[in-house]
C-alpha positions in Angstrom: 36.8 -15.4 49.0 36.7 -15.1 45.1 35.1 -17.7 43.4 37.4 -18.8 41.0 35.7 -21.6 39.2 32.7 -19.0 37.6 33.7 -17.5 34.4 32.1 -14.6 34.9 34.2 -14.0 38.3 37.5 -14.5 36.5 36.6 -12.3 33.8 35.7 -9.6 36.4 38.8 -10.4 38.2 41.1 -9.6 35.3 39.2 -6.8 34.2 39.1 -4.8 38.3 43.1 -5.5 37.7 43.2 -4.6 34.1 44.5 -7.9 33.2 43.9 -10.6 30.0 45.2 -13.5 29.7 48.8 -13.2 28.4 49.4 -15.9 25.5 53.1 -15.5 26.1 52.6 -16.9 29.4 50.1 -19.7 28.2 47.6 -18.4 30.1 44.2 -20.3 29.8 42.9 -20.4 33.5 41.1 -23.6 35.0 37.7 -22.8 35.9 35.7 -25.9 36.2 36.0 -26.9 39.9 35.2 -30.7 39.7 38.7 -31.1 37.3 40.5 -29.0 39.8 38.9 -31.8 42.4 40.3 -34.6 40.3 44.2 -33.1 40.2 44.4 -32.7 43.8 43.3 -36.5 44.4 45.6 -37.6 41.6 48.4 -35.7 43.7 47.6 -37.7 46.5 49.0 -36.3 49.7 49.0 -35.8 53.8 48.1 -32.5 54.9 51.3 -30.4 55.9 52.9 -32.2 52.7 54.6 -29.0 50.3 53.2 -29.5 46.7 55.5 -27.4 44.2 53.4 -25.9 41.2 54.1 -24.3 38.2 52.0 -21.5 36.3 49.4 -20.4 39.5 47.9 -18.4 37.2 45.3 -16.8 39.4 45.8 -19.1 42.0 42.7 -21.6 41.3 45.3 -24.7 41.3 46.9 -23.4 44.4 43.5 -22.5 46.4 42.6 -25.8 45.7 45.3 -27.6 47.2 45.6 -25.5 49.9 42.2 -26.1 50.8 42.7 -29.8 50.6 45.9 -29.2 53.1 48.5 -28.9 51.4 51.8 -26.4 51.7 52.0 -24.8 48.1 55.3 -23.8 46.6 54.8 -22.3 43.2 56.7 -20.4 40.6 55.2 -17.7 38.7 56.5 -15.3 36.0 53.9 -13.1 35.4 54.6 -10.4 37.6 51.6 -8.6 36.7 49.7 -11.3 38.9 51.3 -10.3 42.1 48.1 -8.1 43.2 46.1 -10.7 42.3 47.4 -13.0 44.0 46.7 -11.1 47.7 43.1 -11.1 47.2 42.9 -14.8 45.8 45.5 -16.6 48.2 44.7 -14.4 51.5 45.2 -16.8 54.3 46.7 -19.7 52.4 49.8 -21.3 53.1 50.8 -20.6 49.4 54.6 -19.1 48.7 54.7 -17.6 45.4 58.9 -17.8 44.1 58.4 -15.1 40.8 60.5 -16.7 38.4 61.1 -19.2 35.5 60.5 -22.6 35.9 62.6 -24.1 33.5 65.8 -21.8 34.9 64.8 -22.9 38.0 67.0 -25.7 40.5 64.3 -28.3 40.7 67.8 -30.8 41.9 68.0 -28.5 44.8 64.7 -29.5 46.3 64.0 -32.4 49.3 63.8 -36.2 47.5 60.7 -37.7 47.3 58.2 -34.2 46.7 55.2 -33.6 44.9 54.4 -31.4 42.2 51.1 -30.3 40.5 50.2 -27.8 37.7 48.2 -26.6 35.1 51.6 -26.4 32.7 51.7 -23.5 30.1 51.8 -25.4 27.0 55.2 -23.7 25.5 57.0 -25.1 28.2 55.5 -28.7 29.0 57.9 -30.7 27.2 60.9 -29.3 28.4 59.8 -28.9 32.0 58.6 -32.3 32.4 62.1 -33.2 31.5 63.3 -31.4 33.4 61.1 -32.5 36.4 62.2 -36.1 35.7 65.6 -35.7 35.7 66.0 -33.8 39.2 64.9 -37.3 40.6 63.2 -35.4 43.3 59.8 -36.3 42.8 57.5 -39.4 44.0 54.6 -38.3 42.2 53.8 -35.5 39.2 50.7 -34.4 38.0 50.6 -32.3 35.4 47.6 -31.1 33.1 49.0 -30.3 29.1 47.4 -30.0 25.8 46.2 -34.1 24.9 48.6 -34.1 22.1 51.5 -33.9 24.6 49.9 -36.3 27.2 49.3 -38.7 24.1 53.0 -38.6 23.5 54.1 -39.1 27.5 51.9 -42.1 27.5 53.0 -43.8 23.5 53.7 -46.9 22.7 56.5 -48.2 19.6 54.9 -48.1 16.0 52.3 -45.2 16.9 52.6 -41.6 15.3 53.1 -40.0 18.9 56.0 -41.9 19.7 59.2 -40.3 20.2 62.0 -39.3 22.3 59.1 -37.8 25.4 57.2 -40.7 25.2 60.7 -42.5 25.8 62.0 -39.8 28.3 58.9 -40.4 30.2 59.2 -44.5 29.9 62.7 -45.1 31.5 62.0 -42.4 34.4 58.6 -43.2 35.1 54.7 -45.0 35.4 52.4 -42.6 33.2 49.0 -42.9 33.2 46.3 -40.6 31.7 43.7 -39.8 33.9 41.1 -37.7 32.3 40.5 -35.1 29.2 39.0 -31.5 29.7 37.3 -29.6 27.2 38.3 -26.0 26.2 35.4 -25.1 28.3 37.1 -26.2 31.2 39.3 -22.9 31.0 38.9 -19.4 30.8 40.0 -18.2 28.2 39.2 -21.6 26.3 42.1 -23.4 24.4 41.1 -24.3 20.9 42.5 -27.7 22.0 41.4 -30.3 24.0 44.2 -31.1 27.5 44.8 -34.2 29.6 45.7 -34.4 33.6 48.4 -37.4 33.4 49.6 -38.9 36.6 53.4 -39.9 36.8 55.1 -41.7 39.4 59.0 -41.7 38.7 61.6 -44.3 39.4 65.0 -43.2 41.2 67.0 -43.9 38.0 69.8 -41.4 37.1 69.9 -39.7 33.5 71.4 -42.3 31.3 72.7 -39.2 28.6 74.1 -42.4 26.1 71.0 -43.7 26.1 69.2 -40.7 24.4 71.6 -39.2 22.2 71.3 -42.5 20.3 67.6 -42.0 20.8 67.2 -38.2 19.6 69.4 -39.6 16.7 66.9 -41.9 15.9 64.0 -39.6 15.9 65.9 -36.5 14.4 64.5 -37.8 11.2 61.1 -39.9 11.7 61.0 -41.0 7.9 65.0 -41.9 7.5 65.7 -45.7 8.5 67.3 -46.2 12.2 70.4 -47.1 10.2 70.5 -43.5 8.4 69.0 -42.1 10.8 71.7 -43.3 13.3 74.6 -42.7 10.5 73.6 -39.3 10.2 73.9 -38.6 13.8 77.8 -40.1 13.8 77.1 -43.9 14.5 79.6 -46.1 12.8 77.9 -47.5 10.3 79.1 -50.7 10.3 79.0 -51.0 14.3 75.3 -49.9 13.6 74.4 -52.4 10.5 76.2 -55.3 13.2 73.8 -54.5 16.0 70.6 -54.6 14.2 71.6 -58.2 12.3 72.4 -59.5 16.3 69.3 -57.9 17.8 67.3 -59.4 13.9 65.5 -56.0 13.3 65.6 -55.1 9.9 68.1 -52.9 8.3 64.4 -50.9 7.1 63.4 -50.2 10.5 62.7 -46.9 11.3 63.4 -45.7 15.5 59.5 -45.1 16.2 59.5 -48.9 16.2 62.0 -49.9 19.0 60.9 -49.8 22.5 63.1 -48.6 25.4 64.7 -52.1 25.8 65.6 -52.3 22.2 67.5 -48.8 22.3 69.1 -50.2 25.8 70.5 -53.1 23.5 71.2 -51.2 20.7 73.3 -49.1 22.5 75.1 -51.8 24.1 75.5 -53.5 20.5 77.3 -50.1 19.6 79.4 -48.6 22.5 
């Protein structure tokens, strides 16, 4: 089998294929075996258990929860891998579904899955939304740039706070598990990424909730009160449910947490 955790290797790979990473496709390859080690415990399952993924890449994710037993689903759009992918996932029970995630029917899928990936960082925000609102997962692992994994895991009054960080609040338990450095990866990132661990709730979408919520953050330096009156909120149903909840007419969103907005919202329906 190919070694996919050697630079070197991947770098011959691409080049017998006449391949390079594809920055449209957020292609920066794990390479460094003892991270790919610490996703697949964070993911946590019984062998036979499916594991979707998203972004295979050359397959080092998926080899390495096949290997560790697992059933791997995973969409890819890069149909230029497809080759690849019959060398580097021969004898694996590893489907590959070519096609885009984020048009994807994740809702479709059995409750109570799994999912893993190395997420391409142009679609990490909206697919982790996504992922969370299906309400068909137990447990999500995900690796991302820090910066986004610093904003899944924010608390009020912090500069990474926002609607994500609220997103991934009412929907789930994040926890950060462990930075990797761009040398992780082949190509490198110039950034540094995170693997966060989330284990969601079975709450429905509460589509209210975060209207007012992307209200609030639509303009981080406006007051919740502007902020909120620029986004259609009655004013003076608004300027009423901040004097009965005694937050400041001067406060600005980034420093409410998710119970606040729940009351706020009831204070203005």
């Amino acid at each position: 089998m190919v070694n996919l955790t050697s630079p070197k290797v991947v770098r011959d790979l691409l080049s017998r294929y006449g391949l390079r990473a594809d920055k449209r496709f957020g292609q920066n390859f794990l390479v460094e075996r003892g991270y790919l080690g610490k996703i697949v415990e964070a993911v946590d399952f019984e062998p036979g258990e499916t594991v979707y993924e998203v972004g295979p890449g050359l397959g080092t994710l998926s080899r390495a929860l096949a290997e560790a037993g697992a059933k791997v689903i995973s969409l890819e759009m890069d149909w230029r891998l497809e080759a690849v992918h019959k060398e580097t996932l021969a004898g694996l029970d590893v489907q590959v579904i070519w096609g885009d995630a984020l048009a994807f029917d994740w809702r479709a899928l059995p409750p109570q899955g799994l999912f893993a990936g190395n997420l391409p960082y142009n679609i990490a925000t909206p697919l982790i939304t996504l992922l969370l609102l299906s309400n068909r997962f137990r447990r999500i692992v995900v690796l991302v740039q820090k910066e986004v994994a610093l904003r899944m895991t924010a608390r009020p009054s912090t500069p990474e706070y926002g609607l994500l960080s609220l997103r991934v609040q009412y929907h789930a338990q994040a926890r950060r598990i462990v930075d990797l450095p761009p040398g992780a990866f082949f190509p490198p990132p110039k950034v540094t990424s995170s693997v966060v661990c989330l284990e969601p709730n079975s709450k429905p979408d509460h589509p209210a909730l975060f209207r007012l919520i992307e209200a609030a953050f639509a303009q981080r330096r406006k007051t919740l009160f502007n902020a909120l009156k620029a986004g259609g909120y009655a004013p003076d149903r608004v300027a009423q449910a901040l004097l009965t909840l005694n937050l400041s007419p001067h406060v600005r969103g980034e420093a409410l947490s998710l119970q606040q907005f729940e009351q706020l919202l009831a204070k203005i329906s």
